[in-house]
C-alpha positions in Angstrom: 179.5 146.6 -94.6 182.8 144.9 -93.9 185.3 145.8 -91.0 188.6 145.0 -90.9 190.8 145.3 -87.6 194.5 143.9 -87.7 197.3 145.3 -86.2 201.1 144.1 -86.3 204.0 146.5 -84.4 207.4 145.5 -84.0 208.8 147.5 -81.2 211.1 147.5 -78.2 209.4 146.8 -74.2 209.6 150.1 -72.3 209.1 147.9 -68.8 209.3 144.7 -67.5 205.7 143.0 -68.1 204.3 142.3 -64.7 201.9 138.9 -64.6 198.8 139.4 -63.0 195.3 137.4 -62.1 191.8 138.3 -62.9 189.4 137.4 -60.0 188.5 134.4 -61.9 192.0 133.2 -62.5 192.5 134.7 -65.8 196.3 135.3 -66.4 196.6 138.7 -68.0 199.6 141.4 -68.8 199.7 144.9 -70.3 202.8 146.5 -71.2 203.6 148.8 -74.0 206.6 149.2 -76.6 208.5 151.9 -78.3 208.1 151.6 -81.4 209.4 154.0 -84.7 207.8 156.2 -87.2 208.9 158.2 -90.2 207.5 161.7 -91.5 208.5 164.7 -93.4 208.9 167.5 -91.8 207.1 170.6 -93.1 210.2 172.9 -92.8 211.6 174.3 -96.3 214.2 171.0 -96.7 211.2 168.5 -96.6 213.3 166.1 -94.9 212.5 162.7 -93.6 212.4 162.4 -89.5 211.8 160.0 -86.8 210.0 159.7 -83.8 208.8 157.3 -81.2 205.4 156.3 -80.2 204.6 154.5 -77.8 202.0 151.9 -77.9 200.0 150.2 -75.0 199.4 146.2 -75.3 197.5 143.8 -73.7 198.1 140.1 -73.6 195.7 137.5 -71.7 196.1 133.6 -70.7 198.8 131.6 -72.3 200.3 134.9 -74.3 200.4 136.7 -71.1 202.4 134.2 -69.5 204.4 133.9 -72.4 206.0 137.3 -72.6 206.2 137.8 -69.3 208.7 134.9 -68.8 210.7 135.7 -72.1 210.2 139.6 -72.5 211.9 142.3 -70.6 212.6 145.8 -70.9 214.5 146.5 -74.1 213.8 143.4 -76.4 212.0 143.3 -79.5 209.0 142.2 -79.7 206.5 141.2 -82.5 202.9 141.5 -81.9 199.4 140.5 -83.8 196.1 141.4 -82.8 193.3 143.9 -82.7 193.1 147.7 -81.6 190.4 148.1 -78.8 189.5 151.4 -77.1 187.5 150.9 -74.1 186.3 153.7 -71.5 185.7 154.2 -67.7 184.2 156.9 -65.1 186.7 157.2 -62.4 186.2 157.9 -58.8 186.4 161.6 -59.8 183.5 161.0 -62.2 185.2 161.6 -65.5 185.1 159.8 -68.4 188.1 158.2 -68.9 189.4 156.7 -72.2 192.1 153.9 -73.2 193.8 152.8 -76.4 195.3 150.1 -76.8 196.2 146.8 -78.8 195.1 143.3 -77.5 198.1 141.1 -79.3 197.0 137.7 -80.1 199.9 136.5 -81.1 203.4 137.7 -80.1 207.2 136.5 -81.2 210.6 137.3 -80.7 212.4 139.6 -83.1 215.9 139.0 -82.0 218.1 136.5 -83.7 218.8 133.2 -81.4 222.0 134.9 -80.6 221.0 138.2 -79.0 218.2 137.0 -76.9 217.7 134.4 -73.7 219.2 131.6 -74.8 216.0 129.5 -73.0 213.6 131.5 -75.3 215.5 131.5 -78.3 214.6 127.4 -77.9 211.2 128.5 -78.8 211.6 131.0 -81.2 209.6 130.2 -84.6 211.7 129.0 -87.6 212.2 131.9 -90.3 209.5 131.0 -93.2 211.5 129.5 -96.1 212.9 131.3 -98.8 213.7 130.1 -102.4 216.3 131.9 -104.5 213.9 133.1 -107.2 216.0 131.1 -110.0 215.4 127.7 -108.3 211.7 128.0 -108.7 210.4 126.0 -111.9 208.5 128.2 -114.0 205.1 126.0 -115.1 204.2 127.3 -118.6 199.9 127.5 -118.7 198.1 127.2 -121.8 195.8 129.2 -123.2 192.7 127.7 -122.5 189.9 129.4 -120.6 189.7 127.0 -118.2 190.4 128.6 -114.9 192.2 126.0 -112.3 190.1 127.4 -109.6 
């Protein structure tokens, strides 16, 4: 059976990520981000609201060091990567439990204009777009002949 575990959030940093060190010299980060979602409420208008929730991330070597010298509180934030839920006794002896994403990718959100200028240099180019009538349109015969 297949599985399938992607996860991309756009959200806003609730903290300033903090860089840390494994005991083995890893670089690692976890922060987490605000981020929006829509429902309808069950009252008699049906009507659509919003809330926040907040997600917990987790970024490690090159990606932590990344966003924690380009991120802080408040900016946007694109992230990639997988949902994880891990689990722990503490020192109490309860079974604790964690949620969270670990972002293999992350990018910034803001327009070159509203963020660092320094990180903006590094910002990935906006995929092109083609206004639909500039595109030729290839005619394809009616053969069988798949081109695949």
């Amino acid at each position: 059976m297949a599985s399938f575990n992607k996860v991309i959030l756009i959200g806003n940093l609730t903290a300033d990520p903090e860089l840390k060190t494994t005991q083995n010299g890893v670089s690692v980060t976890s922060f987490s981000i605000g981020v929006q979602r829509r429902y309808t409420s069950k009252g008699n208008d049906g009507s659509n609201q919003q809330t926040s929730d907040f997600i917990n991330i987790v970024c490690w070597r090159s990606t932590a060091e990344f966003v924690t010298k380009y991120f802080t509180k408040g900016k946007s934030i694109l992230v990639c990567g997988s949902l994880q839920t891990r689990s722990w006794t503490d020192a109490n002896g309860v079974k604790r439990y964690a949620t969270e994403v670990v972002a293999d990718e992350v990018s910034f959100v803001d327009k070159k204009g509203d963020s660092n200028p320094a990180a903006a240099a590094f910002a990935t180019p906006a995929p092109y777009s083609a206004n639909p009538k500039d595109v030729p349109f290839e005619v394809m015969s009616d053969d069988d002949d798949l081109p695949f």
